[in-house]
N, C-alpha and C positions, 0 to 999 in steps of 0.2 A: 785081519786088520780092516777097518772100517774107509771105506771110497771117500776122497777126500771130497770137499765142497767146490763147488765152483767159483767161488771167491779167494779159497784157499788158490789152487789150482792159479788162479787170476793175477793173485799178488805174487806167486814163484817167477809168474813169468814176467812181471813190472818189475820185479826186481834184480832179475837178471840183463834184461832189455836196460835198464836205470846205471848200471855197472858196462857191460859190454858198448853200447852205443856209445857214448863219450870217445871210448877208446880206438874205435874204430872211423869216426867223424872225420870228414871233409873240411879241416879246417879252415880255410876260405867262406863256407858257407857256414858251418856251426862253431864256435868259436868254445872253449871249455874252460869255465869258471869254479875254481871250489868257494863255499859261501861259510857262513857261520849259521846255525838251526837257525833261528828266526831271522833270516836276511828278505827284503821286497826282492825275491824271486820273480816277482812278477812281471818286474822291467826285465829281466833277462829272458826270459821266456818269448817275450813279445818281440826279441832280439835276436829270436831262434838260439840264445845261449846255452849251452848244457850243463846247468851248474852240480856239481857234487856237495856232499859234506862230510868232511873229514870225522867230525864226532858221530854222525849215521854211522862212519867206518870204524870208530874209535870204540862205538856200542856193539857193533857184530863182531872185533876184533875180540870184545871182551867175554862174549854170549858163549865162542867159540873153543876159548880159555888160552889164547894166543899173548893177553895183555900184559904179562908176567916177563916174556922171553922181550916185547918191543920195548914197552916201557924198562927195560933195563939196556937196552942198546941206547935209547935217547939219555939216560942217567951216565954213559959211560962216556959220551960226550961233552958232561958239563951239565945237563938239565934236572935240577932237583927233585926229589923224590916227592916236595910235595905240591907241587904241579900237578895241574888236572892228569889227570891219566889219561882220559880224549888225547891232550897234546900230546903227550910221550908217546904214547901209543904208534899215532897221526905220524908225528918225527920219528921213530922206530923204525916204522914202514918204510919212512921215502930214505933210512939211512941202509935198510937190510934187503925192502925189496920183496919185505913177507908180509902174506897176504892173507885172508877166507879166501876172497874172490879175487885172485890173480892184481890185486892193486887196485889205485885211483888211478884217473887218465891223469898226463901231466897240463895241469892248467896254463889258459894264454894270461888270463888275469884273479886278480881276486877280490871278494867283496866283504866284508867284514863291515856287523853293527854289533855295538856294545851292547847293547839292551838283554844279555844275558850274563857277560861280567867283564870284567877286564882283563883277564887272562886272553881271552881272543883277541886284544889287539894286540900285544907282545909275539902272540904266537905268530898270527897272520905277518904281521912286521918281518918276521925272521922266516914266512915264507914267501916271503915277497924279496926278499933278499938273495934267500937259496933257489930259487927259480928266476931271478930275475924278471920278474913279469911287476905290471902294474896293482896297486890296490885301491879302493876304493874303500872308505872309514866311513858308514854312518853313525853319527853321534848322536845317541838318545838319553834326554836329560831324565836323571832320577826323578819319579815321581813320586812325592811325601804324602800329598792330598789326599781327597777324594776324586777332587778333579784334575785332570792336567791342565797348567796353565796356559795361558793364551802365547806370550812367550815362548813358553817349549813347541809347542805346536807350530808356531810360525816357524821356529826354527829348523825343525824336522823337515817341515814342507820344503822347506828351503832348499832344505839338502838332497831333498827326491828330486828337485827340479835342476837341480846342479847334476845331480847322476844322468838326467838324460842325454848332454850333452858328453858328459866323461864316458858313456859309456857308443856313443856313436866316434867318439874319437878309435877306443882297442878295436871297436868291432868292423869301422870301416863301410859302416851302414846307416841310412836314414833311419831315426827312431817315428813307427807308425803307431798314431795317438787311438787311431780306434782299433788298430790290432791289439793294442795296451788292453784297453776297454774291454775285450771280450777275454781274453787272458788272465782278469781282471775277476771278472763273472764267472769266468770257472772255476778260480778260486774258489770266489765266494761260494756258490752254489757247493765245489766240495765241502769248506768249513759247515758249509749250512746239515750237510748230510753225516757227516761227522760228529756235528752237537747230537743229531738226533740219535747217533748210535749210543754214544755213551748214556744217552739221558734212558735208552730203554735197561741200565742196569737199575733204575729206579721198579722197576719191577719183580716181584716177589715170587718166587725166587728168579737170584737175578739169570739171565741165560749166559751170559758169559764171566770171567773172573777180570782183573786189572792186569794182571799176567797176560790175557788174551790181547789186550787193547795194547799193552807194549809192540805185540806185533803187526798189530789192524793201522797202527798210528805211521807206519814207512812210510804209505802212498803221498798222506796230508803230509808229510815233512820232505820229502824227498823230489814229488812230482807236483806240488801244488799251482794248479793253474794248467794243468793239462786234462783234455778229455777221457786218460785212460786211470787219471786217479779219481774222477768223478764215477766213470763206470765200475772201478774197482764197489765205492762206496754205495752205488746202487743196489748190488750184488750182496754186496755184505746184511746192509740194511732191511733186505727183501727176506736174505736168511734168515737173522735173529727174530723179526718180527712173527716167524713163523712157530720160532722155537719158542717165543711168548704165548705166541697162541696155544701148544701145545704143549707149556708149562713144564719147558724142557730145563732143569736144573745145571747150573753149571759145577754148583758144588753140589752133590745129591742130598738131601736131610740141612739145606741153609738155617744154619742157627744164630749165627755173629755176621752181620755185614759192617764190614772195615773201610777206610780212607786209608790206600800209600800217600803219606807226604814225600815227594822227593823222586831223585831219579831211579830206576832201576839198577840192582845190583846184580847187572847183566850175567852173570857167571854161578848164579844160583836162582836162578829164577826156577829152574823144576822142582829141587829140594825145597823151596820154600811153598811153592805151590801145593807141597805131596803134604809139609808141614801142617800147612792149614785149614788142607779139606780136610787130614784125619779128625780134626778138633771139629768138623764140618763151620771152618768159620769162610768166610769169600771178603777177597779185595774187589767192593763193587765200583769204584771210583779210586782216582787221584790227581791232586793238582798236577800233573807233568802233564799227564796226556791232556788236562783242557789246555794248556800253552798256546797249540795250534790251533782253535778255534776263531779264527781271523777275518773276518764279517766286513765288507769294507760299504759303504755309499755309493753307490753308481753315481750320481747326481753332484759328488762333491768328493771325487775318487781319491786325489792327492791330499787330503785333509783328512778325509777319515784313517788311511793308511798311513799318517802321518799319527794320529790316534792310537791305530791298532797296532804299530808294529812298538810305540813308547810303553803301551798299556801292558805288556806281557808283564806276568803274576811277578815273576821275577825283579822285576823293575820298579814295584810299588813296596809301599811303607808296609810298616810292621800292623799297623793299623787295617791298611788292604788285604793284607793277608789275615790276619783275623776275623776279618767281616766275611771271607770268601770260604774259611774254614768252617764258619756256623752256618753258612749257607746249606755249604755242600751237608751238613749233619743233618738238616732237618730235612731236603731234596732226597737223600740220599736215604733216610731215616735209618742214622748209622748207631754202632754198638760202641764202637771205639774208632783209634786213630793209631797207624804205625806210622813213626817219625823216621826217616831216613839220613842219620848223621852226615854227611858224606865228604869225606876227606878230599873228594875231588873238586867240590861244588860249595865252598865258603857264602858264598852272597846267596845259595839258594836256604843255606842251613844257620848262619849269621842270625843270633838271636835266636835260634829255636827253642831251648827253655824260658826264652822269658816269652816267647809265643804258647807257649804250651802252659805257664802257668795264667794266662789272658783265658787262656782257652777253660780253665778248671778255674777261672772266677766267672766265667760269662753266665749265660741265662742256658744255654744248651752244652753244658760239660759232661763228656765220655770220658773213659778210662783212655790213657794213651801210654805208647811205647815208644823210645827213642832208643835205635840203636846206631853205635859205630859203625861204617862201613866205605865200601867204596864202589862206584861204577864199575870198572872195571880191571880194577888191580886187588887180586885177591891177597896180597899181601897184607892189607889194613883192615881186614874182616875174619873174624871168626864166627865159625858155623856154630861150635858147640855156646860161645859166649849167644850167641843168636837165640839158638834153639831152648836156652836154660830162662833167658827171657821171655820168651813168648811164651813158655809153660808159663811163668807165673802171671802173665798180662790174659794166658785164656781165665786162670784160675780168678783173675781178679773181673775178668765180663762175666762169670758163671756168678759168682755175690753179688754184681749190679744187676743181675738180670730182671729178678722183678721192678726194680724202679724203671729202667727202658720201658719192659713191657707195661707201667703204669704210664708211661712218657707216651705211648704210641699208640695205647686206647685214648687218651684225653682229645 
């Protein structure tokens, strides 16, 4: 067995430190928040808060194959089956007590922004209830445009400027505007280091697979704005670039490089991984993992972040997500696209064939595959229905393949 890396190594130990510390916190000085994935962590950080995220836990519960036994404890309460499975899961947990990693700490408050769907506020709602703590609701308006409007923006702003105050109320502490500031930059500077990993799958062959970045992507989601997920991403980045240089394949013999649409289908990510190097095809990108690439303006900090947290891919038109689709194909100089139905995630997957047929009248159309599935309930997914598709989606990139490769010398 080959010695792990040192970034490998890096991330075991932020991600137990990220689970353990919460739990163990001095609550007078660290105060412990669960958030929803794209929440302004930023303010809390700068608050010394320790926030968690129950869907981070809701995706390892599922990787683990735990999501079957929780999500039927939250079902046996009342909670429909088709509810995210994050949430069931998440309620599963605080109703059984089962864990991967011994539990979430129990939060003093909670911070919840829609800008990934509406199931999070219902959810958060009814944990805000069941823990009797406070919550805090950022409200980000759908974006149809190309631009966000002036409107949404002011209003977003609004509400970061309002959370300053709500949040020196739970926590009992002055909020410090230039410890924000730097909090702030280390964000940034991780997103910054972050874009630059994924963009070296732009290279041929690529060094790591989409599979891989599911597990690179914790740090940016979990500790963003802390110095140990910037060092994580130094580490990381220092690696690949090395395996570029020495033209280190991550699928051996890359013949097909693909786009995941959609979340991972955390409970089959090795079978599917084994599926598609045998075809030597690589997932060298997907819209999930850019989500947390969150860039902010030093110079105009509460406006841009009032930008960046409304702009998530999720939250823009059908139109957005088509222009980001042909990006990523020609960036990426891809063969095809696998679509990820996903019974958990309505507003990620909401129109997806009428995106896919935008996508096979555009100027840059690949072969695509859409299948059913789910995050983390393997109840709504079948392998072999999986596996009987992608046969015929590899056989259908092997007939395109001379026009690609007539596409990619032009």
């Amino acid at each position: 067995m080959s010695e792990m890396s040192r970034s490998t190594n890096y991330l075991l130990g932020l991600t137990m430190l990220y689970y353990t510390v919460p739990r163990q916190a001095d609550r007078k000085k660290n105060r412990v928040a669960w958030c929803s994935s794209i929440a302004p962590v930023e303010f809390l950080r700068a608050m010394d808060v320790l926030p968690l995220f129950p869907e981070n836990h809701g995706a390892l519960i599922g990787a683990r194959k735990m999501g079957v036994e929780l999500a039927e404890a939250a079902e046996a309460v009342g909670y429909s089956n088709d509810i995210c499975s994050y949430a069931r899961a998440n309620i599963g947990h605080i109703l059984t007590g089962k864990s991967p990693v011994d539990g979430l700490a129990r939060p003093d408050f909670l911070v919840c922004c829609n800008n990934i769907c509406g199931t999070v506020v219902k959810w958060y709602e009814n944990l805000a209830r069941h823990f009797q703590v406070p919550l805090f609701l950022l409200d980000t308006p759908f974006n149809h445009g190309h631009e966000i409007p002036e409107y949404s923006l002011q209003y977003v702003e609004g509400q970061l400027r309002e959370f300053i105050p709500w949040l020196e109320g739970v926590t009992d502490k002055k909020f410090d505007f230039d410890r924000f500031k730097e909090v702030a930059m280390l964000s940034n500077q991780t997103a910054k280091l972050w874009r630059e990993v994924l963009e070296l799958a732009q290279h041929k062959p690529s060094p790591f697979t989409a599979f891989d970045t599911f597990n690179y992507m914790a740090p940016v989601v979990t500790m963003r704005g802390t110095p140990e997920a910037l060092e994580y991403y130094r580490l990381l980045l220092e690696e690949l670039l090395k395996k570029v240089k020495d033209g280190v394949a991550a699928v051996p013999g890359e013949k097909y490089r693909l786009l995941w649409n959609g979340i991972p289908v955390w409970f089959a990510m090795r079978p599917m991984l084994q599926l598609l190097a045998k075809h030597q095809a690589n997932l060298v990108c997907s819209t999930y993992t850019n989500a947390w690439v969150l860039e902010f303006d030093p110079d105009n900090l509460l406006r841009s972040m009032a930008e960046g947290y409304t702009a998530v891919l999720i939250n823009q038109s059908m139109g957005l997500k088509f222009t980001n689709l042909e990006n990523l194909i020609q960036e990426f100089d891809l063969h095809g696209i696998i679509h990820h139905s996903n019974r958990s995630c309505k507003p990620y997957c909401f129109g997806l064939y009428d995106l896919s047929r935008m996508l096979q009248a555009g100027s840059h159309a690949v072969p695509e595959m859409i299948f059913d599935g789910d995050q983390a309930d393997p109840r709504h997914f079948s392998w072999a229905q999986f596996e009987t598709m992608f046969q015929s989606f590899i056989e259908t990139l092997a007939l395109a393949e001379p026009a690609n490769g007539q596409r990619r010398q032009s």
